[in-house]
C-alpha positions as CSV (number, residue, x, y, z in Angstrom):
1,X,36.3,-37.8,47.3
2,X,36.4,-33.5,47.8
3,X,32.7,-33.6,49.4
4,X,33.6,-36.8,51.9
5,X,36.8,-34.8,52.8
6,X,35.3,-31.5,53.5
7,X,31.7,-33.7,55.4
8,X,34.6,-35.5,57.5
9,X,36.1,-32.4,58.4
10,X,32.5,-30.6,59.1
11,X,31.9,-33.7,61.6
12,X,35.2,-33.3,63.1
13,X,34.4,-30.2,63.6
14,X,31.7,-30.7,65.3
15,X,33.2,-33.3,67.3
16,X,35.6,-31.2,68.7
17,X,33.4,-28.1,69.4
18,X,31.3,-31.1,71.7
19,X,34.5,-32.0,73.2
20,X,35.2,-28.2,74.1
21,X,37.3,-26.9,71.2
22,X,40.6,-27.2,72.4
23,X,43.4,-29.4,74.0
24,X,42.3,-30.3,77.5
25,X,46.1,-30.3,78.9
26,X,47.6,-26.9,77.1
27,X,44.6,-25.8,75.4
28,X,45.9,-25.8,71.7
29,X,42.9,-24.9,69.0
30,X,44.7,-23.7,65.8
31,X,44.7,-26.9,64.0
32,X,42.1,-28.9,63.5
33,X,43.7,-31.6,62.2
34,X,46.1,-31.4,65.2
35,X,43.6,-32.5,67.6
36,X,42.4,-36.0,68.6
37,X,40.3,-38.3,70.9
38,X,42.4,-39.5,73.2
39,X,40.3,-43.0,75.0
40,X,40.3,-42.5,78.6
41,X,40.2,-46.5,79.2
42,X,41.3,-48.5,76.9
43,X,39.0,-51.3,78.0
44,X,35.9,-49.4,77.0
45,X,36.7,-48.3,73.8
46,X,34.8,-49.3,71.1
47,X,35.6,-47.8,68.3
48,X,38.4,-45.7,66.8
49,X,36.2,-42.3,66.8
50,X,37.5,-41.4,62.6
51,X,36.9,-45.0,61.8
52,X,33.2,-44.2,62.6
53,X,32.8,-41.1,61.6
54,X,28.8,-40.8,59.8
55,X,27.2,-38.3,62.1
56,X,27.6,-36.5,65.4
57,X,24.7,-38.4,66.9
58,X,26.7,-42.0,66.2
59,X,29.8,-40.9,67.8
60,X,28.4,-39.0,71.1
61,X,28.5,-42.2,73.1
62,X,32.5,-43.0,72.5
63,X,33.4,-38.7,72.3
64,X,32.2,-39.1,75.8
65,X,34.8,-41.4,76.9
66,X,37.7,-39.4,75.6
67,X,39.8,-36.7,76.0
68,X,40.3,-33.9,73.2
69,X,44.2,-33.6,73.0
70,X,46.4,-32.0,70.5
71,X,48.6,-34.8,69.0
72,X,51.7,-33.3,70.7
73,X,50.1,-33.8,74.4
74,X,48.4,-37.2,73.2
75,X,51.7,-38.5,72.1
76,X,53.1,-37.4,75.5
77,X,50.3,-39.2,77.5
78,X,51.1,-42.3,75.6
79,X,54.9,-42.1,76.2
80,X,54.3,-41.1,80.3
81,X,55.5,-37.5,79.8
82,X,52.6,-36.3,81.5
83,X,52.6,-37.6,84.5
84,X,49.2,-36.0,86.4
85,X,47.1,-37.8,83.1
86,X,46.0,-40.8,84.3
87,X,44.0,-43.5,82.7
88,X,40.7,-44.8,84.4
89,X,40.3,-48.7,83.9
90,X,37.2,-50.2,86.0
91,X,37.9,-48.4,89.7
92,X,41.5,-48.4,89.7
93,X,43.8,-45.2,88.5
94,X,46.6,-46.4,86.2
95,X,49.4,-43.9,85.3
96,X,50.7,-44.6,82.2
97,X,54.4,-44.4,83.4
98,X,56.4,-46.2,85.9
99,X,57.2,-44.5,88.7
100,X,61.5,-43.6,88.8
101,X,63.0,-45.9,91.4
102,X,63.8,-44.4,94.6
103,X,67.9,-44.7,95.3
C-alpha cells in the first residue's frame, strides 16, 4: 500500500509539473495535495484524472483539458466566487454564476 502511495504521488507530481506547477488563479505550489484538475468543460471530460492515475502518458490527453487549481480557488470556481473563470462548453462561454439582478 506505501509503494502505490508514494508512485501515486510521484505521478501527481508529474502531473502537476505538466500542468505548470502551481495554481493558475493565485499561483499556490506549497501543497501538493492541495492542488487539483479542475475540467474546463464538463462535457468533455472523460475521466476523473486520480481515478486514472497509471502513467503520465495515459493521463496527458484529459490534463490537457483542465485547469491546475489549489482546492481553495477550485472550490471558488464551483461556487461562482470567481467570476472572470469561465467554463468553455462547445462555442459558447458559460460563467458558472448568475449574474446579480440589476435594481
Amino acid at each position: 500500500m506505501l509503494q502505490k502511495s508514494f508512485n501515486h504521488q510521484k505521478l501527481k507530481q508529474q502531473a502537476v509539473n505538466y500542468k505548470g506547477g502551481s495554481c493558475e488563479i493565485c499561483g499556490y505550489k506549497e501543497n501538493l495535495n492541495a492542488l487539483e484538475f479542475h475540467h474546463l468543460n464538463s462535457l468533455e471530460k472523460e475521466f476523473t484524472i486520480s481515478s486514472k492515475m497509471r502513467s503520465l502518458k495515459s493521463i496527458k490527453k484529459e490534463l490537457d483539458k483542465t485547469a491546475l487549481l489549489c482546492c481553495i480557488c477550485h472550490r471558488d470556481v464551483h461556487a461562482g466566487l470567481i467570476p472572470f473563470y469561465l467554463e468553455q462548453v462547445g462555442n459558447n462561454l458559460d460563467i458558472y454564476f448568475e449574474e446579480e439582478e440589476q435594481e
